[in-house]
C-alpha positions as CSV (number, residue, x, y, z in Angstrom):
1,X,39.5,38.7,22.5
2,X,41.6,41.8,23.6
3,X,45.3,41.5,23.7
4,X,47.9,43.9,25.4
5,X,51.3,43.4,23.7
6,X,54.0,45.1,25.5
7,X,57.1,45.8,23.6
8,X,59.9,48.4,23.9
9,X,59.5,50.0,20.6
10,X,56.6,50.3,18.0
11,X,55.5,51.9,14.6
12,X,57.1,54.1,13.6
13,X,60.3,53.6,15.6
14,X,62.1,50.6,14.7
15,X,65.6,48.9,15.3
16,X,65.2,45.6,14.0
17,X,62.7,42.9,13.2
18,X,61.3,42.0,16.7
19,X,59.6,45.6,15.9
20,X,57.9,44.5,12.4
21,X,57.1,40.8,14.4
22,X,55.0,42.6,16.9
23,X,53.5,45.1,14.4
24,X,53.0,42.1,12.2
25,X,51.1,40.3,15.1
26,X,49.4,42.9,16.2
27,X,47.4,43.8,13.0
28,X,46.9,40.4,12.3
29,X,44.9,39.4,15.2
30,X,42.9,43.4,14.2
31,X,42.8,41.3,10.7
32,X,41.1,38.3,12.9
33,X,38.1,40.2,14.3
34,X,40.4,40.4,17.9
35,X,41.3,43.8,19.6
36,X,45.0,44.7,20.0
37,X,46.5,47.0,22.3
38,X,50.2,47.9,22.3
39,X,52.1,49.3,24.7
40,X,55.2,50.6,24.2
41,X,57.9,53.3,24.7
42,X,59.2,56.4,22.8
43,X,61.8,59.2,23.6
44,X,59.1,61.8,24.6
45,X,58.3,63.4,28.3
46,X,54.6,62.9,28.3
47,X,52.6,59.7,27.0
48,X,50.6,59.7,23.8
49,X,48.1,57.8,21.9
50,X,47.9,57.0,18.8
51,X,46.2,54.3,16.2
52,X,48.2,53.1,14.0
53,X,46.7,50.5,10.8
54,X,43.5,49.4,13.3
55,X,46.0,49.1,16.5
56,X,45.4,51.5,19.4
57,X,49.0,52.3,20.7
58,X,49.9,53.5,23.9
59,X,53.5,55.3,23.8
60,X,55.4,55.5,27.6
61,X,57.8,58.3,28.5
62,X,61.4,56.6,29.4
63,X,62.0,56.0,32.8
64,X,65.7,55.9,32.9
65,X,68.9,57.6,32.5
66,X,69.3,57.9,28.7
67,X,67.5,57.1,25.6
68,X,69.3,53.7,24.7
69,X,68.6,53.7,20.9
70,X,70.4,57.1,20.6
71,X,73.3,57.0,18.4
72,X,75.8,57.5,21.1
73,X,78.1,56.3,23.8
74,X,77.1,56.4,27.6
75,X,80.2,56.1,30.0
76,X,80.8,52.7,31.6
77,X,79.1,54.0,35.0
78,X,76.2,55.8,33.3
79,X,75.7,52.6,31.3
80,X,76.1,50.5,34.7
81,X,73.4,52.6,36.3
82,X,71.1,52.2,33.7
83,X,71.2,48.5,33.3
84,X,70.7,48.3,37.0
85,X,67.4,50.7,36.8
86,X,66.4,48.4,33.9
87,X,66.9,45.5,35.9
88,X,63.8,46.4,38.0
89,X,62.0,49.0,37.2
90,X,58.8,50.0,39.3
91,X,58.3,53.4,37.6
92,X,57.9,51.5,34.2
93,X,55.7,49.1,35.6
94,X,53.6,52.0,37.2
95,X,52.8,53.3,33.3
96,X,52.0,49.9,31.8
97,X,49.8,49.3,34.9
98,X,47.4,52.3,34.3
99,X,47.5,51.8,30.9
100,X,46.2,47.7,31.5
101,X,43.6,48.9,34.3
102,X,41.8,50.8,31.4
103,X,42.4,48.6,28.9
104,X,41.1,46.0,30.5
105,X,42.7,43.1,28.5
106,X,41.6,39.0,28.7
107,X,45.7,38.2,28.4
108,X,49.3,40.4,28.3
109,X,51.7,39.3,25.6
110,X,54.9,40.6,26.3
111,X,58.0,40.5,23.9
112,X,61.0,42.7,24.6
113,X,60.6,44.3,27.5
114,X,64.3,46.6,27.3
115,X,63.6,50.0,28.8
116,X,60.2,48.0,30.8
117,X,61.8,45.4,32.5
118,X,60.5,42.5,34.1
119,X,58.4,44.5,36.8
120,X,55.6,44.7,34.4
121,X,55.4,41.0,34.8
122,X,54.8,41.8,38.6
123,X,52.3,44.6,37.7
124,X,50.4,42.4,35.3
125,X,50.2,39.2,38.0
126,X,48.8,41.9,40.4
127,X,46.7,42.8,38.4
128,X,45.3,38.9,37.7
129,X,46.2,39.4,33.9
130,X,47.6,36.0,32.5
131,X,50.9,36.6,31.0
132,X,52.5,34.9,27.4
133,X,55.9,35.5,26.6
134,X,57.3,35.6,23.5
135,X,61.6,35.1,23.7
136,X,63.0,37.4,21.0
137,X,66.5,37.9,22.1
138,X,68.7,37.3,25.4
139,X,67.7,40.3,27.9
140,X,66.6,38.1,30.2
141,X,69.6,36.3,30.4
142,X,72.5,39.2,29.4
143,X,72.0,42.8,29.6
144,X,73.1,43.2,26.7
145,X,70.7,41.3,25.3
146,X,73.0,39.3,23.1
147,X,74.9,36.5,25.7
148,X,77.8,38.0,23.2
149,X,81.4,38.9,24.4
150,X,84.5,40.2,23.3
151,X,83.7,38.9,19.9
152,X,82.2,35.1,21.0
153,X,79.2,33.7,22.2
154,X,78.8,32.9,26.1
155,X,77.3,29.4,26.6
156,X,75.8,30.7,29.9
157,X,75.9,34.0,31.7
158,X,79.0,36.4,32.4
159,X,79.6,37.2,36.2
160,X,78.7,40.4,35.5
161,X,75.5,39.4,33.9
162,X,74.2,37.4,36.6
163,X,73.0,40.5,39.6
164,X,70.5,41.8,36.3
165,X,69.3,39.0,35.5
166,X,68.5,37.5,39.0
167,X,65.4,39.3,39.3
168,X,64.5,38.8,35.4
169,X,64.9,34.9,36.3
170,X,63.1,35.1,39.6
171,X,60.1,37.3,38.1
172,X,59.5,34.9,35.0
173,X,57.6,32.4,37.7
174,X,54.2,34.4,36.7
175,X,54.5,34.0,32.9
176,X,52.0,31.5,32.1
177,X,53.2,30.5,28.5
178,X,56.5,31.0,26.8
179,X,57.0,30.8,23.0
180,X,60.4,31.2,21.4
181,X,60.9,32.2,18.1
182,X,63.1,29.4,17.7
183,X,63.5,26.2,19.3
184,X,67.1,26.9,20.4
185,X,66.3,30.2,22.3
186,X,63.6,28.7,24.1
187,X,65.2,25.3,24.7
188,X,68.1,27.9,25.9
189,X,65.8,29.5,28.7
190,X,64.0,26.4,29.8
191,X,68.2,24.5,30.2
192,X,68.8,27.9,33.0
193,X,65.3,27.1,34.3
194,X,63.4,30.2,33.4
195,X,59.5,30.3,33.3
196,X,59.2,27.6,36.1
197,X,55.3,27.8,36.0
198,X,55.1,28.2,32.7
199,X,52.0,25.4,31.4
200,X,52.8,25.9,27.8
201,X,56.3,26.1,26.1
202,X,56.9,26.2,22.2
203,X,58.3,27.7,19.1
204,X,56.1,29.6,17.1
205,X,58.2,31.2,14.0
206,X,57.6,34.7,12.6
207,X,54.9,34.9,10.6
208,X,55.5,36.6,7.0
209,X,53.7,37.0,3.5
210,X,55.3,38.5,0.8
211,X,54.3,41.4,-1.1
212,X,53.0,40.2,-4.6
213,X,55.4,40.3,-7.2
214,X,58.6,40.0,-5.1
215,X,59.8,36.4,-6.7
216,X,63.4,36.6,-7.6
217,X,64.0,38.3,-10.7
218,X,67.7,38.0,-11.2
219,X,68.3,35.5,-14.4
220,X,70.2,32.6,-14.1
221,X,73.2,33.7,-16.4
222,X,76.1,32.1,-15.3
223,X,78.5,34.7,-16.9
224,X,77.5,37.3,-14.7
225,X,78.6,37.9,-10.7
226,X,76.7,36.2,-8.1
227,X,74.8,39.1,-6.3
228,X,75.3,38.4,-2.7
229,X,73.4,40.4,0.0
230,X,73.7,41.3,3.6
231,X,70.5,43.3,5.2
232,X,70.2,44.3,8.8
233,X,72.1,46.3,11.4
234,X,75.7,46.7,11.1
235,X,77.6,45.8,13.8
236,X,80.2,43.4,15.0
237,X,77.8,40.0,16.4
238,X,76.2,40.4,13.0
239,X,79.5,39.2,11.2
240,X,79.1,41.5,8.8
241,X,82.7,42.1,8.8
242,X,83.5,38.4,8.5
243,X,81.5,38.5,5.2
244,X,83.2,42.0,3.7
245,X,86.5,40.0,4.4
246,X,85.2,36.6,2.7
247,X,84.2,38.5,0.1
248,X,87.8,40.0,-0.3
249,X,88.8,36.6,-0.9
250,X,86.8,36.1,-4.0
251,X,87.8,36.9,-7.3
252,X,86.3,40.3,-8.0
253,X,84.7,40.0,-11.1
254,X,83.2,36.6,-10.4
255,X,81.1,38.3,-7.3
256,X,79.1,41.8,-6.3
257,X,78.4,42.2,-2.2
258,X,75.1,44.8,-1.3
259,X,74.9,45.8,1.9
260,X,71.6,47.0,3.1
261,X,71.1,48.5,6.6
262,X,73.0,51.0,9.3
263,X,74.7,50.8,12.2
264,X,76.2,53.3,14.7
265,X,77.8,56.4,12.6
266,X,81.6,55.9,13.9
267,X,81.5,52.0,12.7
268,X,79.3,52.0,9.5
269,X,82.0,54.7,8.5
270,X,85.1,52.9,9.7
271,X,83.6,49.7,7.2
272,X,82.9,51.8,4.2
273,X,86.5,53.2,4.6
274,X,87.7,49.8,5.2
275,X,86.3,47.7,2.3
276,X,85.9,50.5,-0.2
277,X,86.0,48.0,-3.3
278,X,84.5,48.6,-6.5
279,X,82.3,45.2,-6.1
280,X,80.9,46.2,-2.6
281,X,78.1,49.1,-2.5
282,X,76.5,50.0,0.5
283,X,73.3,50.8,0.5
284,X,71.8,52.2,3.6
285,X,67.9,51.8,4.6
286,X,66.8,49.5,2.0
287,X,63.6,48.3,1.6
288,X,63.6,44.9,2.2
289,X,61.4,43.3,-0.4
290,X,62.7,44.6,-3.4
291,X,66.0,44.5,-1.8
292,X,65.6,40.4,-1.3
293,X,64.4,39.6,-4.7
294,X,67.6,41.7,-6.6
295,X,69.8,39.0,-4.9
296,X,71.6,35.5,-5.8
297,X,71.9,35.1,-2.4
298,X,71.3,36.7,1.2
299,X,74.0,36.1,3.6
300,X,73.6,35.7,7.5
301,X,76.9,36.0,8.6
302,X,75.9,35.8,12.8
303,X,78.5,35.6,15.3
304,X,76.0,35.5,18.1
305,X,73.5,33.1,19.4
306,X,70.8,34.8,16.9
307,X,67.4,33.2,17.9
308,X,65.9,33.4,14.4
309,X,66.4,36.4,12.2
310,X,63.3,37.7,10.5
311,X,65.1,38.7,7.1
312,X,66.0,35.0,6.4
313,X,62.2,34.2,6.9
314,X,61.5,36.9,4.5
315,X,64.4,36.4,1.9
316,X,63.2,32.2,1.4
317,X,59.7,33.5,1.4
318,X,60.1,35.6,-1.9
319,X,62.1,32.9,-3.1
320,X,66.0,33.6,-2.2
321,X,67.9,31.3,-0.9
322,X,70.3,32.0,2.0
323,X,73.7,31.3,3.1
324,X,73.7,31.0,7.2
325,X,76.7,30.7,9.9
326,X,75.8,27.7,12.1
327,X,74.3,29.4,15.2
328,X,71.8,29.7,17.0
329,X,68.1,29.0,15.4
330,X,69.3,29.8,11.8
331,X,70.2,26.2,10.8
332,X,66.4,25.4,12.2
333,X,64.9,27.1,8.4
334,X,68.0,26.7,6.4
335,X,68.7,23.5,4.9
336,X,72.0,23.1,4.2
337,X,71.9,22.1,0.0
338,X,68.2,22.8,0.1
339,X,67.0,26.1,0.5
340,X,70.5,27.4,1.4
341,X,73.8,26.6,2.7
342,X,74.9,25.9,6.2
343,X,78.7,27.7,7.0
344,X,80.9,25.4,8.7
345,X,82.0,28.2,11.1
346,X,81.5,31.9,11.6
347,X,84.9,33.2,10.4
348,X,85.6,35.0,7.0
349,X,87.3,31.6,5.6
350,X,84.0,29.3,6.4
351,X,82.0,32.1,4.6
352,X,84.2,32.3,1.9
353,X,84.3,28.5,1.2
354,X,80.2,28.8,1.0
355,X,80.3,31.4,-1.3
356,X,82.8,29.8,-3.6
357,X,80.9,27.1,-3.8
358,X,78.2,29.0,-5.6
359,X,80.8,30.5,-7.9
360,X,82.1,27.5,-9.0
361,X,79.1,25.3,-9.6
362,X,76.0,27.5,-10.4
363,X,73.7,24.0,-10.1
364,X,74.0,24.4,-6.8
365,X,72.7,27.9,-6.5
366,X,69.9,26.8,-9.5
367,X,68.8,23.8,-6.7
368,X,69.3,26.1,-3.8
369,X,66.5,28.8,-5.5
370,X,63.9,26.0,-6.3
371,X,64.3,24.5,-2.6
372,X,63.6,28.6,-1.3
373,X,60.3,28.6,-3.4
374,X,59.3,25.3,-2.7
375,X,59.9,25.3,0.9
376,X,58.8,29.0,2.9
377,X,60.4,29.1,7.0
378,X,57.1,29.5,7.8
379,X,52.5,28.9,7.1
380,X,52.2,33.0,6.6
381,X,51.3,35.4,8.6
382,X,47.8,33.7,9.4
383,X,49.0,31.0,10.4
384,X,51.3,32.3,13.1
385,X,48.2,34.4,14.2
386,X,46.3,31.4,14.5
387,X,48.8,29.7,16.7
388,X,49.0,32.7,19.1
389,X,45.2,33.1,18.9
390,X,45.5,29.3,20.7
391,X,48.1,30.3,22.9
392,X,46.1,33.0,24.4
393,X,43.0,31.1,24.9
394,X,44.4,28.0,26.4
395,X,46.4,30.8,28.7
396,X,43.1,32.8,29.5
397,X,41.0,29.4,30.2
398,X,43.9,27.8,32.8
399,X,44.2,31.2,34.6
400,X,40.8,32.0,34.7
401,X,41.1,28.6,36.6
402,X,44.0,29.5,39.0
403,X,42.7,32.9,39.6
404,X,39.0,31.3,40.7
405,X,40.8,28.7,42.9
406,X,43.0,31.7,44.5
407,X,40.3,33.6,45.6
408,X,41.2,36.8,43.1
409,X,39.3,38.2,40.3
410,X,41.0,38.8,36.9
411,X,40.7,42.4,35.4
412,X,38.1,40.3,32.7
C-alpha cells in the first residue's frame, strides 16, 4: 500500500512530538513492506526532495505571510492576515495536489495541516483520494491551535475563533476516518460535530519503543532529592511556570527540578532569570531518552486541553513514572497511584501537594516506578502501525465503493 502523509513539518525540522509521531509512522509502515510519502513544508522558496530513513519527502515552499515557527513576533494585523490565508489556502493546496497526482497514493493521511490548511482536503476529494485524519491538536477548532486563552482553557470556540474555523468545520465532510490521539480530543471534535461523514472514528495512541538500555537508573536512596523533570517547549499552556513555582515551595534540599527543552528567547530568558535557584538547572535540547531515565519523576504540568503528550508515552515506556495536571487526554495513560499521580488542579499549589507526596513517603514513588514498567501507555510502535495499516484499508475498500457508485475514478 502507498501512503501520502501530509504534515506541516518533517525531519529534520521539528517543534514538538506530532513531528516524531509522523516520522515514527512513517518509517514504520517503510518497516512494514508499505510505501510512505510525506508531504510537508519548510522555509525555502523552491520545493525539494529528499529521502530520509526509507521515506521519500516532498518539502513545500510557504505560501503565506511569514514563516510561523520563526522566533519572532508578527504584529496583531500581520498575524490576522495570516491566520485568515491559513484558513483556506488554495495555493497550498495547489502544491500538495501536484505532488499526489504523481504520487499516485491508494489513501491521504493527514495530521497537522498549519501552514496547509484544510484546502488540501478539497484537493485530495477532487482528486478521488480517500482521506484519514489523524487529530493532533486544536487547529481545526482555534487558530491558535490550542482552544487556550488568557491563561485557561476554552470549553468551545472564542468569537474570534469561529470565521477560521468555519471552513475547517465545513471542509472536514470529505475526511473518511478520524483518529484522535486521545479519546478526549476526538470525543472533543465529534461533541462540535466535525467529520460528519466520517465511517470510522477512534483513538489510536502514539506508538513508541524505547531505545534499549533506557530503564531507570536512578537508585532508590531515599536520602537523596527526588529528581523531578519537565521536557518539552517552554511556554505559558505548558505550566511550566506553575511547576518552577511548586517547586519553590519545596524544601530545597529534599528536591532537584531539570528542565529540558526551549521556548521563545525573550521568555525562556525571563524564566531562567526568574527561578535562578541552585536546585533548578535548565537544560536546553535534551535528548529525551537519556533525559527520561535520569529522573524520579517527569512532570506534565499542562494548562491546556493537551490531547496526549508524546513525552509521557515515552517517559512510562522506559520505566518513569509521571506526575500529570488533570487535563485533557493525560489522565487517559496516567493512573493516578499506579503508574503516576493525577494533580488535583493545574495551579502551582496542586502540583506542589503531588510532589510532596513523593517526598514524604518514598513507597509511593517505589509503587509508582513498578506500575510505569509494568504498565507502557501503549503496544509499541508496531502495534500502532498495525492499527493504522487497518485504518487505511477499511478507508481505501469503502471509498473505492463510494467513488464506483459516484461515477468517478480514484487516482488508484
Amino acid at each position: 500500500m502507498k501512503v501520502v502523509l501530509v504534515n506541516s513539518l518533517y525531519s529534520p525540522h521539528f517543534v514538538g512530538g506530532a513531528e516524531r509521531s509522523v516520522q515514527a509512522l512513517a518509517e514504520g509502515l517503510v518497516a512494514e513492506g508499505h510505501q510512505a510519502v510525506v508531504v510537508s513544508t519548510a522555509d525555502q522558496l523552491e520545493s525539494s526532495e529528499a529521502e530520509v530513513n526509507g521515506v521519500a519527502v516532498h518539502y513545500l515552499p510557504y505560501k503565506n505571510r511569514y514563516w510561523t515557527y520563526a522566533d519572532g513576533q508578527a504584529n496583531a494585523l500581520v498575524k490576522a492576515a495570516w491566520h485568515a490565508r491559513d484558513s483556506y489556502n488554495r495555493a497550498m493546496a495547489e502544491e500538495v495536489s501536484e505532488v499526489v497526482r504523481r504520487e499516485r497514493p491508494d489513501v491521504a493521511h493527514t495530521n497537522n495541516l498549519v501552514g496547509m490548511s484544510v484546502a488540501v482536503w478539497d484537493a485530495l476529494h477532487r482528486l478521488g483520494v480517500p482521506i484519514v485524519h489523524t487529530l493532533r491538536d486544536y487547529y481545526l477548532i482555534c487558530p491558535k491551535s490550542t482552544m487556550y486563552s488568557r491563561g485557561t482553557s476554552c470549553d468551545r470556540p472564542c468569537l474570534g475563533c469561529v470565521p477560521f474555523a468555519s471552513p475547517r468545520k465545513s471542509t472536514s465532510r470529505h475526511v473518511s476516518a478520524v483518529v484522535g490521539v486521545s479519546q478526549f480530543i476526538l470525543d472533543k471534535h465529534l461533541r462540535l460535530r466535525y467529520f460528519p461523514q466520517a465511517n470510522q472514528t477512534l483513538a489510536i495512541r502514539t506508538g513508541y519503543d524505547p531505545t534499549p538500555g533506557t530503564t531507570p537508573r536512578r537508585d532508590q536512596n531515599s536520602s537523596r532529592p527526588l529528581s523531578i523533570g519537565f521536557l518539552g517547549l517552554l511556554s505559558p499552556n505548558k505550566g511550566i511556570e506553575e511547576l518552577l513555582e511548586a517547586v519553590g515551595r519545596l524544601p530545597p534540599d529534599r528536591v532537584e527540578l531539570h528542565v529540558g527543552g526551549t521556548g521563545q528567547a525573550a521568555y525562556e530568558a525571563e524564566l531562567r532569570r526568574r527561578f535562578d535557584r541552585p536546585n533548578v538547572r535548565f537544560h536546553g535540547q535534551a535528548p529525551a531518552a537519556e533525559f527520561l531515565r535520569s529522573l524520579d519523576i517527569l512532570v506534565v504540568a499542562s494548562r491546556w486541553e493537551e490531547p496526549l503528550a508524546r513525552v509521557i508515552i515515552e517517559a512510562l515506556s522506559c520505566g518513569t513514572p509521571v506526575v500529570t495536571t488533570p487535563r485533557g487526554g493525560s489522565p487517559e495513560v496516567v493512573i493516578d497511584g499506579r503508574n503516576g499521580l493525577v494533580c488535583n488542579g493545574d495551579d502551582a499549589e496542586a502540583i506542589r501537594h503531588a510532589l510532596d507526596r513523593l517526598v514524604s513517603d518514598p513507597s509511593l514513588l517505589a509503587t509508582i516506578r513498578r506500575g510505569a514498567v509494568a504498565c507502557p501507555a501503549t503496544d509499541g510502535l508496531r502495534g500502532m502501525v498495525g492499527r493504522y495499516v487497518d485504518v487505511y484499508e477499511r478507508t481505501r475498500s469503502t471509498d473505492r465503493g463510494r467513488a464506483n457508485s459516484a461515477g468517478f475514478v480514484a487516482v488508484c
